[in-house]
N, C-alpha and C positions, 0 to 999 in steps of 0.2 A: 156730806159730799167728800168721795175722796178725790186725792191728783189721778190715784192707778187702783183700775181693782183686775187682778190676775185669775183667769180662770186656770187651775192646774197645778199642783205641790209636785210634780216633780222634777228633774232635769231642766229643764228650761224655764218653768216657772219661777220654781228658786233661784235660779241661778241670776235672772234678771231681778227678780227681790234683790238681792243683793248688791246691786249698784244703784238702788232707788235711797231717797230720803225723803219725807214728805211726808202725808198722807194714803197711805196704801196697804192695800187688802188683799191677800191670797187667799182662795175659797177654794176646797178639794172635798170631794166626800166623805177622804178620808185622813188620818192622820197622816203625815209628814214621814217618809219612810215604808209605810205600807203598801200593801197590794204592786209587788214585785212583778214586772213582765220582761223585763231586759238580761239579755246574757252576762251585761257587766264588763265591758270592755271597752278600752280607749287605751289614747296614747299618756303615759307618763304627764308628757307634758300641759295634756287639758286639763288634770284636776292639780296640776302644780297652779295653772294660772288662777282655779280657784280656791286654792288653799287649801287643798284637800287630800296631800299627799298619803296624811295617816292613814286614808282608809281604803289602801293598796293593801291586797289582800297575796301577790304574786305579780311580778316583773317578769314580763317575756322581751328574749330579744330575736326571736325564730319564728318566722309562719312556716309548720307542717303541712305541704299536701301530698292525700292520699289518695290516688286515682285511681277508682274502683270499676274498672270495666266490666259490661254484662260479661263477657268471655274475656277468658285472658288472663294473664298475671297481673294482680296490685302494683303500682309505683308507690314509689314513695319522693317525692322531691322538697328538700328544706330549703328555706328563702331567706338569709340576712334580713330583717328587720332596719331600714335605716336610723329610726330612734326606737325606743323601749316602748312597748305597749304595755295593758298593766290589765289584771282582774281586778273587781273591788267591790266592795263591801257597800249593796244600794241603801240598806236601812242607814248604815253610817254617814254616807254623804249625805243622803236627803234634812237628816237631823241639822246635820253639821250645817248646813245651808239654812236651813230651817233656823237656825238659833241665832244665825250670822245675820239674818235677815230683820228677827226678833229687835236684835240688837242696833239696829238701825232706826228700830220704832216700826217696822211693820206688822202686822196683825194678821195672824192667822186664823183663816176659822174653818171650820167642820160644816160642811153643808152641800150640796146637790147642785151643780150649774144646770138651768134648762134652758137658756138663751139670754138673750142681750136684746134692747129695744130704746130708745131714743137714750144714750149715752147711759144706760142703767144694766147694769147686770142681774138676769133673774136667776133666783136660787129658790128650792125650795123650802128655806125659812126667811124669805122677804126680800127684795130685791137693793142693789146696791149704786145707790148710783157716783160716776166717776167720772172725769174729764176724759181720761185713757180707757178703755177696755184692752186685755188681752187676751187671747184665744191661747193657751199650753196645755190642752184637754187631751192633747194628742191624737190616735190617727183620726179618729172621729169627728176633729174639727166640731165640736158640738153647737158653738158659735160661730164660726163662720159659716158654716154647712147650712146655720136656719139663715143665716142671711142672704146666705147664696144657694139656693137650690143646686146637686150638682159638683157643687163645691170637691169633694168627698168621689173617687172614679173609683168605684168597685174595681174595674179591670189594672188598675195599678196597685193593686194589696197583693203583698207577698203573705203566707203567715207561716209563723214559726211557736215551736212548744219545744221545750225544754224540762230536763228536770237535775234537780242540784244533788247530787248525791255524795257521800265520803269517797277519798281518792283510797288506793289502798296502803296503809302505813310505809312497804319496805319498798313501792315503786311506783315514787310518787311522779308525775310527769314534767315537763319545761316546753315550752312554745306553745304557739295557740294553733292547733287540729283543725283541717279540714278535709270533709272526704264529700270527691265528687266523680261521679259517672251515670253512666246506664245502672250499675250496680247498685248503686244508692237511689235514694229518694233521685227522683229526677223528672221534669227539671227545678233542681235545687241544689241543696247541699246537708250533711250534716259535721258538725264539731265537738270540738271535746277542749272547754276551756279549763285549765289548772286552776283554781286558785286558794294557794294552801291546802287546806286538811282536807277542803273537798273538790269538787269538779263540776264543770254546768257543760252537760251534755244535751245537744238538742239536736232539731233536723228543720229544716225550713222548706216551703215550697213555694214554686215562681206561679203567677196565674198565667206563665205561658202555655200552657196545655188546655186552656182551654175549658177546664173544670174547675171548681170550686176549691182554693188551695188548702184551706183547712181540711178536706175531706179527708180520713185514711191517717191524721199524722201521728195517732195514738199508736196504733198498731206499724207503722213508718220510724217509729221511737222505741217502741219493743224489738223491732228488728235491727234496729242500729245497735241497741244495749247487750242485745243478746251475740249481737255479732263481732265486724273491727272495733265498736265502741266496748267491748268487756274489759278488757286489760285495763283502761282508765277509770275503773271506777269499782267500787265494793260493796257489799251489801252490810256487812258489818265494820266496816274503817280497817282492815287487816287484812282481809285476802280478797284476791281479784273476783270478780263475777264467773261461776260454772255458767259455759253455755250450754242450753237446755235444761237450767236449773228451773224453771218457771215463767211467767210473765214480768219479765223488770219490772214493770213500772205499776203492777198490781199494791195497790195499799198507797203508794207514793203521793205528794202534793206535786202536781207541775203545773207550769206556767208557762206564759207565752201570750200570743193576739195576731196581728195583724199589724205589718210595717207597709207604710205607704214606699211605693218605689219608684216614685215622681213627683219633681216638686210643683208647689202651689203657689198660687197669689199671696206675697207674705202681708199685705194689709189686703181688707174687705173693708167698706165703708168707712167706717173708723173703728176700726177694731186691728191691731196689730195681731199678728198670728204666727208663734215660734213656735219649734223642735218640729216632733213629727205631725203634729196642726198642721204646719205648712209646708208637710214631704220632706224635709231637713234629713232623709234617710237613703243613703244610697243604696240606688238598686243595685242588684249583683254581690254585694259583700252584705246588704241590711246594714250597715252601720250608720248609729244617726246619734251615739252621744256627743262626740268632736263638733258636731254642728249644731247640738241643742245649746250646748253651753256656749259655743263662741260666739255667733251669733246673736243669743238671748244677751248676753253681755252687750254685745254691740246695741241692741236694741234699749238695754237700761240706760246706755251710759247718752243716746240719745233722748228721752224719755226725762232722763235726770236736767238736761239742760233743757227741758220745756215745763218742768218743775220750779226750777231756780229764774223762771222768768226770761232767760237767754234767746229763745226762740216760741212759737208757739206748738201746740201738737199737733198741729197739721205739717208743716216741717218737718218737726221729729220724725213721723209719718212715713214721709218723705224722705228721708234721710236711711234710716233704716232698710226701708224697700228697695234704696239705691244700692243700698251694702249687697243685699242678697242678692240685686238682678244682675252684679257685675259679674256674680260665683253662679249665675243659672246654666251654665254652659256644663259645667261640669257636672251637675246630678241629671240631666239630658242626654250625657256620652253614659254616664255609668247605666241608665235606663235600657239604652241602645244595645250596651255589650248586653246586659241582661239578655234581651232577646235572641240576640248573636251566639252568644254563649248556650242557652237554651235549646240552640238549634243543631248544635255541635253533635255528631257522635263520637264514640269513644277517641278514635284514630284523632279527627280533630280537636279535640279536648287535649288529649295526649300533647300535639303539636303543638296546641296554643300555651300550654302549661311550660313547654322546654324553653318554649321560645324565649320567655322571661324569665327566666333561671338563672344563665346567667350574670353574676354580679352586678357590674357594669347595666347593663339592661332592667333588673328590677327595682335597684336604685332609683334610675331616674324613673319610673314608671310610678315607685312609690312616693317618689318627693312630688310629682307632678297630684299623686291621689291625696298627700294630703295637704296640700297649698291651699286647697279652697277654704279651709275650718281651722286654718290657724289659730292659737289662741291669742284672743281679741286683747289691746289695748288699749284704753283710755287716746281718745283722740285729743 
């Protein structure tokens, strides 16, 4: 019997390992660090709060956008950054978490989740049973999803592919890239993250349109690399991408899935549900590490005190759910512009873009965007 068994090694899983002590079990399929889908970005300050400074890969303090109209001239407008966001290094955190977690006495192990059932977690090499379940499977919800039929709204998945490639030696890049229009993938966006020696270039798409968003993003990715995205990235670490040199992304490994762009019910029966499990992913930017990690902390350091006897887990439960539903307001507006946004043509894109540009203006637009996923402390 353990206190916690964690469905999930990464982001959120670990991260709430980490303020456990007890009796507890992380079960992933795969190793700690492995099978990469995330562009790798956050603010500075989330992996300061978990200690994970080192594995800053690149410091931005500029968001780049590039608004690529079907007709018409490119913009370009750069945004102050109110604090530093950061690339970084996923195999490195997860480890780093990973060992941190170790070292508390948690236990990690290699195996399959295929659901949960009267306070037991099944896996496919024998099931686990726990006082706590938690669901960190990500968009999947693989746990909460069987326990809630539904669970899981197809029509709220964005999805995005990526691929990481060397930046070029003599021009290497600074701020994190975005480029949006009719011109581009649309409606979405695509980016070009720095960080260090290489670059994670990808394109994402909204299921506002109405079709299936993965559809196309291969060839959506070939046409970004081949296009404004060439000059950020290389084929051999030294000189820029020839456009109409080939297929970029021929031979390559990329990655990517499906970011939920709404949030969820953060508890299901008794089963707590963090990061993108529980839609922790804002629609309109896809960002969801800020909220995997603050949050899943918030949710250990509850969890910890129905460990140590202080409350029971139903409370903890409780507590936890209060956290999220006081911050529901805000991945509901980012939902909203999504569609808003999506409906935009270039002229209005254009306008919506200046309007925030100013100093003064994106500041507070960006302190109000990241108020909700603060990073957590210890109550």
């Amino acid at each position: 019997m353990y206190d916690v068994a964690i469905a999930g090694a990464s982001f959120a899983g670990l991260a709430l390992a980490t303020r456990l002590r007890g009796r507890v079990v992380v079960v992933d399929h795969q190793p700690a660090g492995a099978g990469q889908t995330s562009a790798c970005g956050t603010t500075v300050s989330a992996l300061q709060d978990v200690g994970a400074l080192d594995t800053i890969q690149q410091v931005h303090r500029d968001l780049v956008l590039h608004l690529a109209p079907e007709r018409g001239d490119p913009q370009t407008l750069r945004y102050r950054l109110p604090e530093p966001f950061c690339t970084f290094d996923y195999g490195a955190l997860c480890r780093l978490l990973a060992d941190r977690a170790r070292g508390r006495g948690v236990e990690i192990r290699v195996a399959r989740v295929t659901g949960s059932r009267d306070g037991r977690l099944l896996t496919d090499s024998g099931e686990i049973e726990a006082r706590c379940v938690v669901d960190a499977t990500g968009w999947r919800a693989a746990i909460a999803s069987a326990l809630r039929p539904g669970y899981v709204r197809r029509q709220d998945l964005s999805c995005g592919l990526e691929a990481e490639l060397p930046q070029p030696a003599l021009q290497r890049a600074e701020g994190l890239h975005f480029w949006a229009g009719h011109g581009t993938v649309w409606p979405g966006y695509a980016w070009a993250f720095p960080a260090g020696p290489v670059s994670r270039l990808g394109v994402i798409a909204y299921p506002e349109s109405g079709q299936n968003p993965s559809k196309d993003l291969r060839e959506a990715l070939d046409t970004f690399l081949d296009g404004p995205g060439s000059e950020y990235w290389s084929p051999d670490g030294e000189h820029p991408w020839e456009r109409g040199a080939g297929r970029p992304t021929a031979g390559r490994h990329l990655h990517g899935g499906f970011l939920p762009a709404a949030p969820r019910p953060p508890v299901v029966g008794d089963v707590c549900v963090v990061g993108d499990a529980a839609g922790h992913c804002f629609g309109l930017t896809g960002e969801g590490i800020r909220a995997a990690l603050g949050l899943a902390l918030a949710c250990g350091d509850a969890l910890q005190d129905a460990i140590d006897g202080h409350t029971t887990f139903r409370a903890a439960r409780g507590r936890y759910a209060r956290r999220v539903t006081q911050r529901i307001s805000y991945w509901r507006l980012m939902r909203a512009l999504q569609r808003v946004v999506s409906r935009m043509g270039d002229c209005g894109l254009a306008r919506y873009s200046r309007a925030a540009h100013p100093a003064p203006m994106f500041q507070f637009l960006m302190w109000q965007y990241l108020w909700p996923t603060r990073p957590h402390r210890p109550e």
